[in-house]
ROMIDREN-16286 format. One record per atom (N, C-alpha, C): residue number from 1; residue in three letters; atom name; x negated, y negated, z negated. Coordinates in steps of 0.1 Angstrom, whole numbers, plus 5000, padded with zeros to 4 digits. Each point is the difference from the previous one (the first is absolute). Example, Ala and Ser with C-alpha at 12.3 -4.5 7.8 and 13.67 -1.06 7.14 Angstrom:
<rs>
<i = 1, aa = Ala, at = N, c1 = 4868, c2 = 5057, c3 = 4922>
<i = 1, aa = Ala, at = CA, c1 = 5009, c2 = 4988, c3 = 5000>
<i = 1, aa = Ala, at = C, c1 = 4991, c2 = 4988, c3 = 5000>
<i = 2, aa = Ser, at = N, c1 = 5004, c2 = 4989, c3 = 5007>
<i = 2, aa = Ser, at = CA, c1 = 4991, c2 = 4989, c3 = 5000>
<i = 2, aa = Ser, at = C, c1 = 5008, c2 = 4989, c3 = 4992>
</rs>
This chain:
<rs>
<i = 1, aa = Unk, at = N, c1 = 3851, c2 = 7023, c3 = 7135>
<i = 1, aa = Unk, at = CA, c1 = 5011, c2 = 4991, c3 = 4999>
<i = 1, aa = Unk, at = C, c1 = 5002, c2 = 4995, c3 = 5015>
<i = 2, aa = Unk, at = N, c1 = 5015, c2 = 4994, c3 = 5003>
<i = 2, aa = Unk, at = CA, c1 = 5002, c2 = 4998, c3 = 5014>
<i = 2, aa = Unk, at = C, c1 = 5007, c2 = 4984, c3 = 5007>
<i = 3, aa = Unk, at = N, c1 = 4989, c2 = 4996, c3 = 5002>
<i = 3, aa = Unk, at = CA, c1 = 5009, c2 = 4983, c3 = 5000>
<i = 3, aa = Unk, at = C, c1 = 4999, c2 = 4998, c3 = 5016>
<i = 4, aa = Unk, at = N, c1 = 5008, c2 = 4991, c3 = 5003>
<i = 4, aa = Unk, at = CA, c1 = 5002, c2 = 4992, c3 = 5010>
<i = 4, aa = Unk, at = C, c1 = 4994, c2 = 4991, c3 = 5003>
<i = 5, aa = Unk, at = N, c1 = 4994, c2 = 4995, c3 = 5010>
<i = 5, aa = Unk, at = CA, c1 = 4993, c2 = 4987, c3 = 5002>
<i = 5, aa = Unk, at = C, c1 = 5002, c2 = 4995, c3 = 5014>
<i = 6, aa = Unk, at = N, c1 = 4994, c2 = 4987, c3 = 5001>
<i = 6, aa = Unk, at = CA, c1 = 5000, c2 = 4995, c3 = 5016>
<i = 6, aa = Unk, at = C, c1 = 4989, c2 = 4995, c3 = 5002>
<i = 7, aa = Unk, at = N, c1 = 4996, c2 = 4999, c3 = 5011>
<i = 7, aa = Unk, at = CA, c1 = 4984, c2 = 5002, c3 = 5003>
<i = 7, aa = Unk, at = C, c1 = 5002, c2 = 4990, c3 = 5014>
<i = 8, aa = Unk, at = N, c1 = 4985, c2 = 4992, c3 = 5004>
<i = 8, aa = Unk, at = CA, c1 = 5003, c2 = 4994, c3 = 5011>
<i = 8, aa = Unk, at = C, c1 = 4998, c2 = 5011, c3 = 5009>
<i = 9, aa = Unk, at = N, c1 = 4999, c2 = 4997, c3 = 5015>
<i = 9, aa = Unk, at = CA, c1 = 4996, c2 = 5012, c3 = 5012>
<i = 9, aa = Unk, at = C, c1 = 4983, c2 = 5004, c3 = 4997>
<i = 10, aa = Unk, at = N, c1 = 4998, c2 = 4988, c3 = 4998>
<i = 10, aa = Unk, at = CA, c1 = 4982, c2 = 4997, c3 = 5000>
<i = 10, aa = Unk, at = C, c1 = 4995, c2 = 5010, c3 = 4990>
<i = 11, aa = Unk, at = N, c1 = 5007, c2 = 4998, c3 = 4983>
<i = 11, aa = Unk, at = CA, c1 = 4995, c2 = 5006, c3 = 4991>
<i = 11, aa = Unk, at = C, c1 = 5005, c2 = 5018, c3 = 5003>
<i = 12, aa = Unk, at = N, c1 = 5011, c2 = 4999, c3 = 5004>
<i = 12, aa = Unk, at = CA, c1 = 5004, c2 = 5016, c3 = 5002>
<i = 12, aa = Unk, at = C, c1 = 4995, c2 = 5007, c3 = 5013>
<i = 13, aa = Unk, at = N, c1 = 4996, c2 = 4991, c3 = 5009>
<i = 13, aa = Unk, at = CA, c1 = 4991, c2 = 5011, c3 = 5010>
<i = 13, aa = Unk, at = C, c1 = 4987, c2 = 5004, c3 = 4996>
<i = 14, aa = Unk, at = N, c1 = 4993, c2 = 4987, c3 = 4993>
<i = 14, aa = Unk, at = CA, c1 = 4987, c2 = 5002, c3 = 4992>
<i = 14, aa = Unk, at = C, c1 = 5001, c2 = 5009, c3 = 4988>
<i = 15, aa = Unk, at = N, c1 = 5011, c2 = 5005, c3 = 4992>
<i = 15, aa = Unk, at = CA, c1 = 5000, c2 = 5012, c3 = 4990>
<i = 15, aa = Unk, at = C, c1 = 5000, c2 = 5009, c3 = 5009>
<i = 16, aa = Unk, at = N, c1 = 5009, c2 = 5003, c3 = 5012>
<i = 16, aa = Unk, at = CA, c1 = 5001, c2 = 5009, c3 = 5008>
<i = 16, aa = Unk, at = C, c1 = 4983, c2 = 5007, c3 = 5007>
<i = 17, aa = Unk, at = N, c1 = 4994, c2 = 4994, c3 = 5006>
<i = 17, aa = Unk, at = CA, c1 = 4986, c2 = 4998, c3 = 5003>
<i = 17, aa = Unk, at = C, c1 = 4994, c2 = 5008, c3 = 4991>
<i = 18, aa = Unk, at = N, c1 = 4999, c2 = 4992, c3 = 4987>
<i = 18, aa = Unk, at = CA, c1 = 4992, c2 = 5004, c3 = 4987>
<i = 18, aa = Unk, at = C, c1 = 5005, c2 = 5015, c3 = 4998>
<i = 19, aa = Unk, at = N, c1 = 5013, c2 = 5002, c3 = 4999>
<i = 19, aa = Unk, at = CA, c1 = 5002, c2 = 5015, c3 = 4994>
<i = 19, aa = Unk, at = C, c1 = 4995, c2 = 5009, c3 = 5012>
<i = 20, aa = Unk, at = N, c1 = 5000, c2 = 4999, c3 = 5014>
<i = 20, aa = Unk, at = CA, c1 = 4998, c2 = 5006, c3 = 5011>
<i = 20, aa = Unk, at = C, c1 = 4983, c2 = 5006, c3 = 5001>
<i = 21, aa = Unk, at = N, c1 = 4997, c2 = 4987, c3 = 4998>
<i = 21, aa = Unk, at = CA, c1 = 4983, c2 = 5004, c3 = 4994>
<i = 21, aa = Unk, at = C, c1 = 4997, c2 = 5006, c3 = 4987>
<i = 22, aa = Unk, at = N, c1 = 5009, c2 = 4998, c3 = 4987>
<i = 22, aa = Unk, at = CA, c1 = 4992, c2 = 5010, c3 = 4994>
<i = 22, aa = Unk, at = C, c1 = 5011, c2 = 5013, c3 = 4998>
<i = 23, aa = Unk, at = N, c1 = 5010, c2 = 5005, c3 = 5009>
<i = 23, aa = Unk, at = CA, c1 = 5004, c2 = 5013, c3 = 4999>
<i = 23, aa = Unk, at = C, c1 = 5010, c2 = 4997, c3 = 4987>
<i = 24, aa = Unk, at = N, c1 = 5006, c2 = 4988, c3 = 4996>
<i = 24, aa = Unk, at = CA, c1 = 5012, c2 = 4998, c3 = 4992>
<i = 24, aa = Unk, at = C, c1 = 5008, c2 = 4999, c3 = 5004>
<i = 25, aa = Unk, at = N, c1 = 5013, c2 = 5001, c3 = 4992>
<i = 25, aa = Unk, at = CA, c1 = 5018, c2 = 4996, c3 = 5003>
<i = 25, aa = Unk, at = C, c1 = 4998, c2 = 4979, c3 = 4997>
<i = 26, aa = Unk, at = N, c1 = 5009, c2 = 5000, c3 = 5007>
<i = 26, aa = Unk, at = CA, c1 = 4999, c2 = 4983, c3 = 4998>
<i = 26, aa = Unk, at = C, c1 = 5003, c2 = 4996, c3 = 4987>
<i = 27, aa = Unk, at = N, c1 = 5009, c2 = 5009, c3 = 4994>
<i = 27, aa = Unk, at = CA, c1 = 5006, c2 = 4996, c3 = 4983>
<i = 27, aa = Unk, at = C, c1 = 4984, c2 = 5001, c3 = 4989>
<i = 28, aa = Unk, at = N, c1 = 4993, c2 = 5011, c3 = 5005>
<i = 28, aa = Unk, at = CA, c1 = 4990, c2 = 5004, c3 = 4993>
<i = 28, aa = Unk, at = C, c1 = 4993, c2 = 4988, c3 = 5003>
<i = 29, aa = Unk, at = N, c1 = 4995, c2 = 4999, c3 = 5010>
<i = 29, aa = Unk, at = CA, c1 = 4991, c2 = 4988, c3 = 5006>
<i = 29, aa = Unk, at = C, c1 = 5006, c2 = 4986, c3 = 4993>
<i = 30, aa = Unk, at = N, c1 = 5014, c2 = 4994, c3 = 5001>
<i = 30, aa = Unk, at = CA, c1 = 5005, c2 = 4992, c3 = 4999>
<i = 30, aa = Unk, at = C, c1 = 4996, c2 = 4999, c3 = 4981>
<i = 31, aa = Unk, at = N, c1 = 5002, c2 = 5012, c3 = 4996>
<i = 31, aa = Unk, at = CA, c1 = 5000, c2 = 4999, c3 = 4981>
<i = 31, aa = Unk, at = C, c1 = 4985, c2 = 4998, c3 = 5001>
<i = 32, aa = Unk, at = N, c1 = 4992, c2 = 5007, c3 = 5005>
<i = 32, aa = Unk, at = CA, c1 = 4983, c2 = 4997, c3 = 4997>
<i = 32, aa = Unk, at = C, c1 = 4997, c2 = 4987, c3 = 5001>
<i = 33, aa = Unk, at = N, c1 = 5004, c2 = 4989, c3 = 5010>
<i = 33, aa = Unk, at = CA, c1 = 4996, c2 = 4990, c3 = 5002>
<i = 33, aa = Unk, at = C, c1 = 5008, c2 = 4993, c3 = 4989>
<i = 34, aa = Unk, at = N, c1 = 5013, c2 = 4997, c3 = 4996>
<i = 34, aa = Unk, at = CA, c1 = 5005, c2 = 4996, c3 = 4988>
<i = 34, aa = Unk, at = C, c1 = 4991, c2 = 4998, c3 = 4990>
<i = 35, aa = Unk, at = N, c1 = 4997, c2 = 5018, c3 = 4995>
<i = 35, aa = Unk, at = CA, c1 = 4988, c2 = 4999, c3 = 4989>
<i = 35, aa = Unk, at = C, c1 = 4990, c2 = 4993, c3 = 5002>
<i = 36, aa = Unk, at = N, c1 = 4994, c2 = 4998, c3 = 5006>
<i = 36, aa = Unk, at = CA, c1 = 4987, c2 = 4994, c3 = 5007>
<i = 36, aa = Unk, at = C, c1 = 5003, c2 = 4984, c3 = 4998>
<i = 37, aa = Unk, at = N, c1 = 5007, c2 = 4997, c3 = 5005>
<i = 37, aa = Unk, at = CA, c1 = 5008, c2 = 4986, c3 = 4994>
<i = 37, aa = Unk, at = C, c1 = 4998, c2 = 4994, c3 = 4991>
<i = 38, aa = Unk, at = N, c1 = 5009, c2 = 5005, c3 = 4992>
<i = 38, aa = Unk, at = CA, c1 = 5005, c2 = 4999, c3 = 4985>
<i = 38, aa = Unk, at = C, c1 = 4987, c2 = 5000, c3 = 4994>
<i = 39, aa = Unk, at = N, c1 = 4992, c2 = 5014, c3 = 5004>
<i = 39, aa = Unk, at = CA, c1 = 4986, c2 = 4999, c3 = 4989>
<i = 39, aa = Unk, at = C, c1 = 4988, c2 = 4988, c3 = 5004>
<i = 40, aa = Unk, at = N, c1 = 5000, c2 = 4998, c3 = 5009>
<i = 40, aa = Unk, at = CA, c1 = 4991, c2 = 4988, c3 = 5006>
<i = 40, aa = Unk, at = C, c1 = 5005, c2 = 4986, c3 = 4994>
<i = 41, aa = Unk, at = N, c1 = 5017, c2 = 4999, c3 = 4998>
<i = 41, aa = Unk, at = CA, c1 = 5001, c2 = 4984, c3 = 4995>
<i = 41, aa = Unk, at = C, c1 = 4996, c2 = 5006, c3 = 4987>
<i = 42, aa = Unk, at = N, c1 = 5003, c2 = 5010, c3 = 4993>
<i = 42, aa = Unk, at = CA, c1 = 4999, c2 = 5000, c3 = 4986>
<i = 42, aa = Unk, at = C, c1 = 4985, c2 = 4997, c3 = 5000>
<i = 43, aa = Unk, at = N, c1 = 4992, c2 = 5006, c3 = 5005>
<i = 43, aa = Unk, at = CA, c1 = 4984, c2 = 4998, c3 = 5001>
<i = 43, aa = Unk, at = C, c1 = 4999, c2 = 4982, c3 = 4994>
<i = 44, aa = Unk, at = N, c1 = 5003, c2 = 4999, c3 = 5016>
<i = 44, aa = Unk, at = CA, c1 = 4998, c2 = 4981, c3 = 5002>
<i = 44, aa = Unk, at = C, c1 = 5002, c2 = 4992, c3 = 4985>
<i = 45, aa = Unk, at = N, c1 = 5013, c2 = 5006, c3 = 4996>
<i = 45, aa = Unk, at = CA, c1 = 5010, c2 = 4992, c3 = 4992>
<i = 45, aa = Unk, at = C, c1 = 4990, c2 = 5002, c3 = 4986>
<i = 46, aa = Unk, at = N, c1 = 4996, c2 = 5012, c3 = 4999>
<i = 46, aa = Unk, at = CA, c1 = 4995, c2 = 5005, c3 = 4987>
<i = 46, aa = Unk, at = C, c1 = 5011, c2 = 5004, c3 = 4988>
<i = 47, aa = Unk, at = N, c1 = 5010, c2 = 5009, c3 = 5003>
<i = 47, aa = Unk, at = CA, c1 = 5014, c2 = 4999, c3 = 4999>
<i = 47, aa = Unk, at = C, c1 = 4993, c2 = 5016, c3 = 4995>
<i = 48, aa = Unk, at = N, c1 = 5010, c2 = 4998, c3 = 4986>
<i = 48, aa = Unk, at = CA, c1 = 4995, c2 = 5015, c3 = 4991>
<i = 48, aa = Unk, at = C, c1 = 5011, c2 = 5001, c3 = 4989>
<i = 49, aa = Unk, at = N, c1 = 5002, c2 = 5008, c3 = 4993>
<i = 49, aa = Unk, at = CA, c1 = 5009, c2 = 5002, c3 = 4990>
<i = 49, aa = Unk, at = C, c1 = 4993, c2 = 5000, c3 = 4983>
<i = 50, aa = Unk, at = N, c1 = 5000, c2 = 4995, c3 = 4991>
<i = 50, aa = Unk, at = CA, c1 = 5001, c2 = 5002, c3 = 4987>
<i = 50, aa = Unk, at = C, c1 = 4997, c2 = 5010, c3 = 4997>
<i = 51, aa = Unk, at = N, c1 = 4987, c2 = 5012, c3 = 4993>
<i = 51, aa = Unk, at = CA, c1 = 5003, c2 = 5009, c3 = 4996>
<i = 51, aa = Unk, at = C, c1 = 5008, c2 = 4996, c3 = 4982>
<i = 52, aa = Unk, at = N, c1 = 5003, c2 = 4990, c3 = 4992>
<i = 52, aa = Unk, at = CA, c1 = 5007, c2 = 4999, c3 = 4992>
<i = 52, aa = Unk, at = C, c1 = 5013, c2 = 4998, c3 = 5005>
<i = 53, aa = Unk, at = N, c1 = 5005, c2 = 4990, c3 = 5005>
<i = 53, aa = Unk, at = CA, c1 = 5010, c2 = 4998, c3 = 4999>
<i = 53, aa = Unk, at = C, c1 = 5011, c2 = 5008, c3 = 5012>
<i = 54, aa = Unk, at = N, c1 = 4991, c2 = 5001, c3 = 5013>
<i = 54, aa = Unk, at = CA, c1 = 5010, c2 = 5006, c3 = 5014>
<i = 54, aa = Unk, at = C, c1 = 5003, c2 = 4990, c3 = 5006>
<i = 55, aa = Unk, at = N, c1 = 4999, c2 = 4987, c3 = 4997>
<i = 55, aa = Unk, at = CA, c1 = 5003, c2 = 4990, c3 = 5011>
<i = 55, aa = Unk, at = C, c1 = 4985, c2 = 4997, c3 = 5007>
<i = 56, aa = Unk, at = N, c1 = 5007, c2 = 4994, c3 = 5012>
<i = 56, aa = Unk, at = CA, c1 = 4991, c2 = 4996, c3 = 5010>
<i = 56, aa = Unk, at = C, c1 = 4989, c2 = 4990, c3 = 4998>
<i = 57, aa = Unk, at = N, c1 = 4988, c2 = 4999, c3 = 5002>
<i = 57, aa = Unk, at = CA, c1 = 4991, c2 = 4989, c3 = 4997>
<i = 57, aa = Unk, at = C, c1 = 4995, c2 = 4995, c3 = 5010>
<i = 58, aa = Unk, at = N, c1 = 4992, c2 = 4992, c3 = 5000>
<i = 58, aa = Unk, at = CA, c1 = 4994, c2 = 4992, c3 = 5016>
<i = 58, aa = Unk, at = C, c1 = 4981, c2 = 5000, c3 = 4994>
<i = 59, aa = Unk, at = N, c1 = 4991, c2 = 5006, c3 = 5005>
<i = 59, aa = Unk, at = CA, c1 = 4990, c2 = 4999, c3 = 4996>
<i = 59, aa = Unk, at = C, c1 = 4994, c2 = 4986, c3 = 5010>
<i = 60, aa = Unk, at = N, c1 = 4997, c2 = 4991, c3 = 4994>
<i = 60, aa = Unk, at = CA, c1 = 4994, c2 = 4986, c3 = 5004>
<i = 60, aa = Unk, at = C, c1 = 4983, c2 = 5003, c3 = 4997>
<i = 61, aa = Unk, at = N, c1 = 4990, c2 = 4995, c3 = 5013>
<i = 61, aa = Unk, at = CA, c1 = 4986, c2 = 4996, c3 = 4996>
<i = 61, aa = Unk, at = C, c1 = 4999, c2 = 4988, c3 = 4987>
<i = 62, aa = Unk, at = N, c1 = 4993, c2 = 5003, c3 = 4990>
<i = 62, aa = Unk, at = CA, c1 = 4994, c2 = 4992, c3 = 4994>
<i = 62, aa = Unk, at = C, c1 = 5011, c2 = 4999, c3 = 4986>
<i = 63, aa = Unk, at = N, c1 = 5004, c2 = 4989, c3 = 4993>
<i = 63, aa = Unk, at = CA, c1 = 5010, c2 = 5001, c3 = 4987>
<i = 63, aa = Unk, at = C, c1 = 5005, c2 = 4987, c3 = 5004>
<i = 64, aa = Unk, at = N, c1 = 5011, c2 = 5004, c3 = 4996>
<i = 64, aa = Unk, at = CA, c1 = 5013, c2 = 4987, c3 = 4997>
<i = 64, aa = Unk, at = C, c1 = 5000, c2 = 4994, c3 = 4989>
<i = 65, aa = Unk, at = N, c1 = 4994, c2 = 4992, c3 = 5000>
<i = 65, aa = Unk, at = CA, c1 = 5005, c2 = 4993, c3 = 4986>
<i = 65, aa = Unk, at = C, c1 = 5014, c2 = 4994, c3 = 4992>
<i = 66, aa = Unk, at = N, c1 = 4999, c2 = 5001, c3 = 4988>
<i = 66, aa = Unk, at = CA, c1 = 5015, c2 = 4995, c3 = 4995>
<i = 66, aa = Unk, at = C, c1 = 5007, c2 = 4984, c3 = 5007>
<i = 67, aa = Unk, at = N, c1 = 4989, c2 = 4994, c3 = 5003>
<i = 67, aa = Unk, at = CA, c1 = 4997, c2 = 4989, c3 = 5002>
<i = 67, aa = Unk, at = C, c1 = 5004, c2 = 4999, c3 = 5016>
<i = 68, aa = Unk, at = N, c1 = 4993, c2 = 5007, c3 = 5007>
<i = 68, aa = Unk, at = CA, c1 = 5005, c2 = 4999, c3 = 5014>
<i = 68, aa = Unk, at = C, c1 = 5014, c2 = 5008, c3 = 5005>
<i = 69, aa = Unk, at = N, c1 = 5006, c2 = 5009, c3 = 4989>
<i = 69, aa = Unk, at = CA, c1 = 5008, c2 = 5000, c3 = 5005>
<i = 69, aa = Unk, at = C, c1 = 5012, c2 = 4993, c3 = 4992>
<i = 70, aa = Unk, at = N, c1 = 5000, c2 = 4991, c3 = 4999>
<i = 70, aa = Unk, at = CA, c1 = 5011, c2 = 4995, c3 = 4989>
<i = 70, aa = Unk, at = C, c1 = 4998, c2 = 4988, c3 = 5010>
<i = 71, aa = Unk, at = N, c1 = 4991, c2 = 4997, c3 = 5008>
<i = 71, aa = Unk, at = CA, c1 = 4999, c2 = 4985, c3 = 5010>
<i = 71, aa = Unk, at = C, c1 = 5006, c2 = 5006, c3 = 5014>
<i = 72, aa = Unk, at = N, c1 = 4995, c2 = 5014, c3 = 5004>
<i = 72, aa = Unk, at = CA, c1 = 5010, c2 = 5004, c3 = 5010>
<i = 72, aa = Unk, at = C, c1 = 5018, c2 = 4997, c3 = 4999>
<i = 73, aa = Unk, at = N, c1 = 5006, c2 = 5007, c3 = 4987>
<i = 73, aa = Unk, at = CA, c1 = 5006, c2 = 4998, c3 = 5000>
<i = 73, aa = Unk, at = C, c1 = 5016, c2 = 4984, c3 = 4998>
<i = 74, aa = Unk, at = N, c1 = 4983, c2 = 4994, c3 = 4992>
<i = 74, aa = Unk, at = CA, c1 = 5009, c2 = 4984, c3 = 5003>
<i = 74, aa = Unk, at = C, c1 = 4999, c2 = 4999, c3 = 5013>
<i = 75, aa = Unk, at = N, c1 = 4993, c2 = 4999, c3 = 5013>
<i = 75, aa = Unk, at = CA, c1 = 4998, c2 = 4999, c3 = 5009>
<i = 75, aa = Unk, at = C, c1 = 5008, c2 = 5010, c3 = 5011>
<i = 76, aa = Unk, at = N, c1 = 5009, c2 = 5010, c3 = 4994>
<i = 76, aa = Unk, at = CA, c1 = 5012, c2 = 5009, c3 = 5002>
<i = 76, aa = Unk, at = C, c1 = 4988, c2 = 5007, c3 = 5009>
<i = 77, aa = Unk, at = N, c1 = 4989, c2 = 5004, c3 = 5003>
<i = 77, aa = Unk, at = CA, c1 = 4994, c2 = 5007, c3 = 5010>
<i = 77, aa = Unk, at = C, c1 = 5006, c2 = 5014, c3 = 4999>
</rs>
């Protein structure tokens, strides 16, 4: 797929660099680092999909209780 973007000089000389050293096209290099991205917040986030349902889930350490989260949300957190 083919998108447009705008990049500062800093980040596009530094993709430029990167593809130069490992023998990529900048778009190649430019989509590798994307992926690389995306999967690292999802890591952080703990960001997963439903095998029931298909929607998105957020895996949290430890359990939510009914309780804590019904006080988040009086609390509009």
């Amino acid at each position: 797929m083919r998108a447009t973007a705008s990049l500062s000089q800093d980040v596009y000389q530094e993709a430029q660099r990167q593809a130069q050293r490992e023998g990529m096209s900048l778009a190649a290099t430019l989509g590798a680092l994307v992926e690389e991205a995306l999967a690292a917040r999802a890591r952080l986030v703990g960001l997963s999909t439903s095998p029931r349902t298909g929607l998105p889930v957020f895996l949290l350490p430890g359990t939510v209780t009914a309780e804590q989260a019904a006080r988040l949300i009086d609390e509009n957190i």
